[in-house]
C-alpha positions in Angstrom: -26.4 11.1 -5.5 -26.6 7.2 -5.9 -27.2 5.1 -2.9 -23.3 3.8 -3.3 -22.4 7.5 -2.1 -24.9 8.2 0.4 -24.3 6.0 3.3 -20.5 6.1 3.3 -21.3 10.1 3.0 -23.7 10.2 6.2 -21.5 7.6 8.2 -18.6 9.5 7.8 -20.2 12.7 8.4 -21.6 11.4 11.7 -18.5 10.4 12.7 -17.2 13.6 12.2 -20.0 15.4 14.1 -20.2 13.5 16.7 -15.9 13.8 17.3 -16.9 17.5 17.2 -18.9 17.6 19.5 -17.2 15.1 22.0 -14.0 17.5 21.8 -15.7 20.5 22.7 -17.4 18.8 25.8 -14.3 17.3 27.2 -12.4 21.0 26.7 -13.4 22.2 29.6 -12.2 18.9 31.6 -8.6 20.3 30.1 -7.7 17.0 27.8 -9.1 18.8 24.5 -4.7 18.5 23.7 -5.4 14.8 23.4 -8.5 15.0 21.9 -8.6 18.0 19.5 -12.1 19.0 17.4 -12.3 18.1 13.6 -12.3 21.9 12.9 -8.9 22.4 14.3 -7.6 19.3 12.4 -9.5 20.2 9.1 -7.8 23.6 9.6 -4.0 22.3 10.0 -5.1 19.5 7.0 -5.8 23.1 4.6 -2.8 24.5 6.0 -1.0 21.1 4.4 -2.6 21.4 1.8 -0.9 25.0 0.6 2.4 23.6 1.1 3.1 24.7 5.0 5.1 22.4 6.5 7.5 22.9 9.6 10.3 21.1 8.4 11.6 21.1 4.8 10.4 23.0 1.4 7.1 22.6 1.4 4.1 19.7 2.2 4.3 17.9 -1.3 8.2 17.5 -0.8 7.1 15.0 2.2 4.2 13.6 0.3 6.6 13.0 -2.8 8.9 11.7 -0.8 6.6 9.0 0.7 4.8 8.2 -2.6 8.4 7.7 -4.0 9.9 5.4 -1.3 5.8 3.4 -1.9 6.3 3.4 -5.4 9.9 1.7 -5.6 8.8 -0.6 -3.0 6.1 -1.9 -3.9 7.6 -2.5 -7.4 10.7 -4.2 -6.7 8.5 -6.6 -4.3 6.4 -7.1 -7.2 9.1 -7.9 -9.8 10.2 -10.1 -7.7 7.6 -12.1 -6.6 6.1 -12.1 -10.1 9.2 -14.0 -11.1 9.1 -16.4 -8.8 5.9 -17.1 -8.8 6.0 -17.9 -12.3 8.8 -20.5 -11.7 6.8 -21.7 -8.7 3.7 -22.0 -11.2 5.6 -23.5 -13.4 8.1 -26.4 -11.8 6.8 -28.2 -9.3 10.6 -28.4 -8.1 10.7 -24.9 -7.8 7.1 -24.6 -5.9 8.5 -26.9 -3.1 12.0 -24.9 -2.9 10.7 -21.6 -2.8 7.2 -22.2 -0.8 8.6 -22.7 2.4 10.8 -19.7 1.4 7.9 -17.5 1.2 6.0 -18.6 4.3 8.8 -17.2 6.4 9.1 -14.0 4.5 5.1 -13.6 4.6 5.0 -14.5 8.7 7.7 -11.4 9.8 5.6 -8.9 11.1 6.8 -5.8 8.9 8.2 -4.0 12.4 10.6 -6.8 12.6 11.7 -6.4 8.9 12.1 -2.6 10.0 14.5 -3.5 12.9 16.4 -5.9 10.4 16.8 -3.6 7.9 18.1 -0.5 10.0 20.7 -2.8 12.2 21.9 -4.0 8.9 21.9 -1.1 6.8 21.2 2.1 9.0 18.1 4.2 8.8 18.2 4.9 5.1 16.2 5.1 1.9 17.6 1.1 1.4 15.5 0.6 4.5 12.1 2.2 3.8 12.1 0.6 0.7 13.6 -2.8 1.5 11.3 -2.9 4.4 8.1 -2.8 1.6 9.7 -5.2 -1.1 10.2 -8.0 1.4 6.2 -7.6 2.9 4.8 -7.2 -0.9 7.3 -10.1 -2.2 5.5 -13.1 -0.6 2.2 -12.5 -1.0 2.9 -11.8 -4.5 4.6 -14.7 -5.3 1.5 -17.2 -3.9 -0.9 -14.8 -5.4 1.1 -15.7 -9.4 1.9 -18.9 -9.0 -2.1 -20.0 -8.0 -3.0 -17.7 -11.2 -0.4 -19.9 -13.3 -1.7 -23.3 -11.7 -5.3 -22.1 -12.7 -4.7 -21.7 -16.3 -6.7 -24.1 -18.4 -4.1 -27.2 -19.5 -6.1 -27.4 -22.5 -5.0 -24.0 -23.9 -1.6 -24.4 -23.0 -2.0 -28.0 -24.6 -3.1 -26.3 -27.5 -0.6 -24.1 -27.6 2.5 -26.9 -27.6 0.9 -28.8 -30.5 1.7 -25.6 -32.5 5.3 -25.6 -31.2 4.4 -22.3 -29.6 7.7 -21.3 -27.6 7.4 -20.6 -23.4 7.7 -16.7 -24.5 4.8 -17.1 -26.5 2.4 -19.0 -24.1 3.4 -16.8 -21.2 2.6 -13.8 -23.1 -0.7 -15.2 -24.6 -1.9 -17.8 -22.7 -0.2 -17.4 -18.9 -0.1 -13.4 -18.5 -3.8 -12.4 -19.2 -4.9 -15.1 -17.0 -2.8 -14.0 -14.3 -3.1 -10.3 -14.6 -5.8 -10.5 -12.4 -3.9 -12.1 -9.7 -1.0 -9.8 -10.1 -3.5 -6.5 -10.0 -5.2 -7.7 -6.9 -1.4 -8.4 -5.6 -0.6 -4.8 -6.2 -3.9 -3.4 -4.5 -3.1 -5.1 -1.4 0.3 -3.8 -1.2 -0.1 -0.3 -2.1 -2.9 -0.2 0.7 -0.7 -2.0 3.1 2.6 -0.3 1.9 1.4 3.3 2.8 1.0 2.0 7.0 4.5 0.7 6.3 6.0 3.2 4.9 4.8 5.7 7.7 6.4 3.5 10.0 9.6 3.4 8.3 9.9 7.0 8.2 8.7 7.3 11.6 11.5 5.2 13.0 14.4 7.3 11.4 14.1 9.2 8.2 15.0 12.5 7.9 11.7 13.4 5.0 8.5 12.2 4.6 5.1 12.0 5.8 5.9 9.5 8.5 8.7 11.9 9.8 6.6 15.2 10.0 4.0 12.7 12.4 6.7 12.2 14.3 7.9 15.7 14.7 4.3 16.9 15.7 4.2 13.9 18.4 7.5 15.0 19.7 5.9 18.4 19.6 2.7 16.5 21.4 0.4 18.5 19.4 -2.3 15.8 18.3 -4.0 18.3 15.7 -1.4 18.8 13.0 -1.0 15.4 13.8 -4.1 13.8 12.7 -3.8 15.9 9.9 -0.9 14.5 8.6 -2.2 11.4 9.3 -5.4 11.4 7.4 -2.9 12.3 4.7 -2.5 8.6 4.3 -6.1 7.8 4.3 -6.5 10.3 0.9 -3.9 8.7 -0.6 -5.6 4.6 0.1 -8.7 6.5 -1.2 -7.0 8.1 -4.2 -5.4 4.7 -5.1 -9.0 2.8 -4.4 -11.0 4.8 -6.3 -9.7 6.9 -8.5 -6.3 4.2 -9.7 -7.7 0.9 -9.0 -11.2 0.9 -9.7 -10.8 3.1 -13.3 -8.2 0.4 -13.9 -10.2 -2.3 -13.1 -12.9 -1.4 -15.8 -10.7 -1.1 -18.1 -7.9 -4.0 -18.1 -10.9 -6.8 -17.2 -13.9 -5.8 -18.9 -13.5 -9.1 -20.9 -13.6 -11.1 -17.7 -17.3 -10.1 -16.7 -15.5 -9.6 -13.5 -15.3 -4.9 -13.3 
């Protein structure tokens, strides 16, 4: 095992021991409710994990669910603030309309955006999503329109002498110089969309790993709890390690930078 794997191995295993063996000690002060052991959790986290769930189908329905309503999201934000971000990048007109534009979406705590979105709309789908695309669109606008502004002039330069069209020198010249920008854009959503997500669902959906938290706290049973919980800390790690970091090696090997 390489040294990479070993310390975040025994951290994390220390952690856990130590919980263990905090929650047994305190059981007999009659709080180990509120504190549960990492065996009882690890247990309702396998019981998850086949698909038992106390509302619904099955487990994966709620995990779909949530990976959906992320997906979408984090997506339309994106779209969005890759266009305008190129126009910002672009037009120096349509930096100073849109900048102070983007401050004010980027400062609105995301609760707020989930209290806008469900007196305007109702606790819906529109609102889980909505909630996502306006946190992501900001910082993904800034993010693209500092990766346009740091493309060489002389290549674009080059490019006009040969009459090459906008289409051409965002394709070539613009897009694999901001493709870093934009991948970074979508790591920082995806890892700050699941929190927001929960939350979402929390507040009022119906599905959704958010939604079975918030059954088990109405239930104030903190062990499935956690366990659903930590089902968002797999998912960050799935996306961390096993999406981002493959991709990275790939897409930016000609950078020096993976």
């Amino acid at each position: 095992m390489s040294r990479g794997l070993v310390y975040p191995t025994v951290s994390v295993c220390g952690v856990l021991v130590v919980w263990e063996v905090l929650a047994r000690a305190l059981t007999g002060l009659h709080i180990g409710l509120f504190i549960p052991t990492t065996s009882a959790v690890f247990s309702e986290l396998s019981n998850v994990l086949i698909g038992q769930t106390p509302v619904g189908e099955n487990s994966y329905y709620h995990i779909l669910q949530t990976l959906r309503r992320l997906m979408t999201g984090v997506l339309l934000g994106s779209l969005v603030g890759i266009s305008i971000g190129v126009v910002m990048g672009l037009k120096e007109r349509a930096e100073d309309f849109f900048e102070s534009w983007n401050w004010i979406f980027a400062t609105i705590p995301a609760v707020m955006w989930a209290y806008i979105f469900i007196l305007v709309m109702g606790a819906s789908e529109v609102t889980a999503i909505g909630v996502l695309a306006a946190v992501t669109y900001p910082q993904m606008a800034f993010r693209v329109s500092r990766g346009i502004r740091s493309v060489k002039t002389e290549l674009v330069e080059m490019g006009k002498a040969f009459n090459a069209k906008t289409t051409l020198l965002l394709r070539e010249i613009y897009f694999p110089q901001i493709l870093p920008h934009v991948f970074s854009g979508v790591r920082y959503s995806l890892a700050i969309g699941i929190k927001i997500i929960a939350i979402a669902e929390l507040v009022g959906l119906s599905s959704g790993i958010g939604f079975i938290m918030q059954y088990w706290w109405d239930q104030r049973l903190v062990a499935p709890l956690l366990a659903w919980g930590s089902l968002l800390i797999l998912l960050g790690l799935f996306f961390e390690f096993v999406v981002f970091r493959t991709l990275e090696r790939r897409l930016f090997r000609w950078t020096g930078l993976s």
